[in-house]
MARLOLUM-688800 format. One line per 10 residues: number of its first residue (from 0); their letters; for each residue x, y, z of N, C-alpha, C. Coordinates in steps of 0.05 Angstrom, whole numbers, plus 5000, padded with zeros to 4 digits. Layout:
N
NUM) A) X:Y:Z:X:Y:Z:X:Y:Z; ...
END
This chain:
81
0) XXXXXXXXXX) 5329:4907:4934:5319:4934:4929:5303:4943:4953; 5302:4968:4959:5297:4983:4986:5261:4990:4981; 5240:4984:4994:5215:4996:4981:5213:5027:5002; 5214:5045:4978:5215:5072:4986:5181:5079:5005; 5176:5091:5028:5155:5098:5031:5136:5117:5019; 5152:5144:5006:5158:5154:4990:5134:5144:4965; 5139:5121:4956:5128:5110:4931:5106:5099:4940; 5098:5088:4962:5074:5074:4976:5061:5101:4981; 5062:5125:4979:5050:5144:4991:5040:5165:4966; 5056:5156:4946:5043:5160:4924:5023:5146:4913
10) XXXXXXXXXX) 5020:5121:4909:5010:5105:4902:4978:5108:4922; 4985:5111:4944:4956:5118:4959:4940:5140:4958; 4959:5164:4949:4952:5193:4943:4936:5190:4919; 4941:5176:4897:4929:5168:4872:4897:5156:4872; 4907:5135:4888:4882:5121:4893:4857:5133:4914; 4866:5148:4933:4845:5163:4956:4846:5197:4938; 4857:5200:4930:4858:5225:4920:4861:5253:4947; 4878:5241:4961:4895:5257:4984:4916:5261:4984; 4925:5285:4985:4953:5298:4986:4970:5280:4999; 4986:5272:4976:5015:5258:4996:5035:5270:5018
20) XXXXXXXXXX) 5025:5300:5022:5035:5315:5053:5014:5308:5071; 4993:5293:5067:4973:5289:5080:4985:5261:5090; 4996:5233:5084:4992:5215:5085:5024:5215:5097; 5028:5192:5120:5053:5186:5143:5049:5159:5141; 5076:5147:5153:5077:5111:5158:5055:5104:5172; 5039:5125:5191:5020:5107:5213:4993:5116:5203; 4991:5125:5184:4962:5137:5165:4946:5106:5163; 4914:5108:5171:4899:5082:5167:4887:5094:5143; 4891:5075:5121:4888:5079:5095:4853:5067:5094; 4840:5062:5115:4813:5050:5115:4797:5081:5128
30) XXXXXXXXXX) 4815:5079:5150:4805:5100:5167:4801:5130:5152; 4829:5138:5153:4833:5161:5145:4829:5170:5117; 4839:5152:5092:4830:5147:5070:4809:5147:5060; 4799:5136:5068:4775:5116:5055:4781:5102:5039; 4800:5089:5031:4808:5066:5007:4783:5043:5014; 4769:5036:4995:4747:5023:4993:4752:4991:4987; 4736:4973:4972:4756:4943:4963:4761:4960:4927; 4752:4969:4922:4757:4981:4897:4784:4987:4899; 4782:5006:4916:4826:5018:4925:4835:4993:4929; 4828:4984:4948:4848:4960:4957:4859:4943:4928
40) XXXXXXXXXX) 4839:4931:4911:4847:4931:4880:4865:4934:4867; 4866:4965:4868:4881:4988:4858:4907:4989:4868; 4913:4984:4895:4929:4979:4910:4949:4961:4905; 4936:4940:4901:4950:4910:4899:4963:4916:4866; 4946:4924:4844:4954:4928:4819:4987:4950:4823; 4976:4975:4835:5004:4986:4834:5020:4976:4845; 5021:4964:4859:5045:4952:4891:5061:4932:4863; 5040:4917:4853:5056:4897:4834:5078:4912:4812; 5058:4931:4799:5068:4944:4776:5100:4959:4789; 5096:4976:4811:5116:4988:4812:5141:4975:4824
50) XXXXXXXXXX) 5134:4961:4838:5157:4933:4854:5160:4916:4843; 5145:4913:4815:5159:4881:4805:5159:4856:4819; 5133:4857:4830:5126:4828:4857:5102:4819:4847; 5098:4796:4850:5074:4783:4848:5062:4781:4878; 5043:4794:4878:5026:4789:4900:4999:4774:4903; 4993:4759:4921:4963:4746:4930:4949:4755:4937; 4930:4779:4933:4904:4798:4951:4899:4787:4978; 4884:4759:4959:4868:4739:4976:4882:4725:5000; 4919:4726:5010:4931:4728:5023:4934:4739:5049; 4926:4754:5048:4928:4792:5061:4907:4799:5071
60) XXXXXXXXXX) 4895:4806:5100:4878:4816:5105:4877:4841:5117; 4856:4862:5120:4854:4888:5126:4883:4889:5142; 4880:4882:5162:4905:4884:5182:4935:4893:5170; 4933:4863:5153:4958:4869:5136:4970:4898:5125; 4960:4912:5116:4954:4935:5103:4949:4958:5106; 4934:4961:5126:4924:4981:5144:4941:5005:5142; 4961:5005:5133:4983:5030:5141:5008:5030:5119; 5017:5051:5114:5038:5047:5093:5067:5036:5109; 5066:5035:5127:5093:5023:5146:5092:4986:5139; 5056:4984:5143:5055:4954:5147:5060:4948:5113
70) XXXXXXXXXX) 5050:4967:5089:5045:4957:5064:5080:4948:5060; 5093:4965:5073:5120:4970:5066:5138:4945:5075; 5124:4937:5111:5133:4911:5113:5132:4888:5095; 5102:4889:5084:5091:4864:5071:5110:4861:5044; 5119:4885:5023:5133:4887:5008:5152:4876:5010; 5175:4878:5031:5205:4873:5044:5199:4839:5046; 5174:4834:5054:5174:4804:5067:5173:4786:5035; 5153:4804:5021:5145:4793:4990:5174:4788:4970; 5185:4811:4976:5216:4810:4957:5236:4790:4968; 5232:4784:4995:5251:4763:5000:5238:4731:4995
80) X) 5223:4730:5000:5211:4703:4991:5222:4690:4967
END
């Protein structure tokens, strides 16, 4: 299954409460956002719910994540495992 960016950009629009015409693959979701560890949370909860993946938070660091391109990588890498 393909992870739409699309859906990562919703999912961040939700949580930062910023227009998803606001938010691109190279958007810093720390920076530009403000997603807090509260978002990040929030983050991990939808990423699971809507992809059907089990994810590790505690895995993952800022870096990881930083951007909906990289969230999108980490997804692709998660589903093939």
């Amino acid at each position: 299954m393909d992870v739409d960016l699309n859906q990562i950009f919703l999912i961040l629009s939700k949580i930062s409460y910023v227009s998803v015409s606001e938010i691109e693959a190279g958007t810093d979701i720390f920076e530009d956002l403000d997603v807090d560890s509260l978002g990040i949370v929030e983050l991990f909860v939808a990423l699971q719910k809507n992809f059907d993946i089990q994810l590790t938070p505690t895995l993952y660091t800022r870096e990881d994540i930083r951007t909906p391109l990289l969230i999108q990588a980490l997804l692709h890498t998660a589903k093939s495992a």
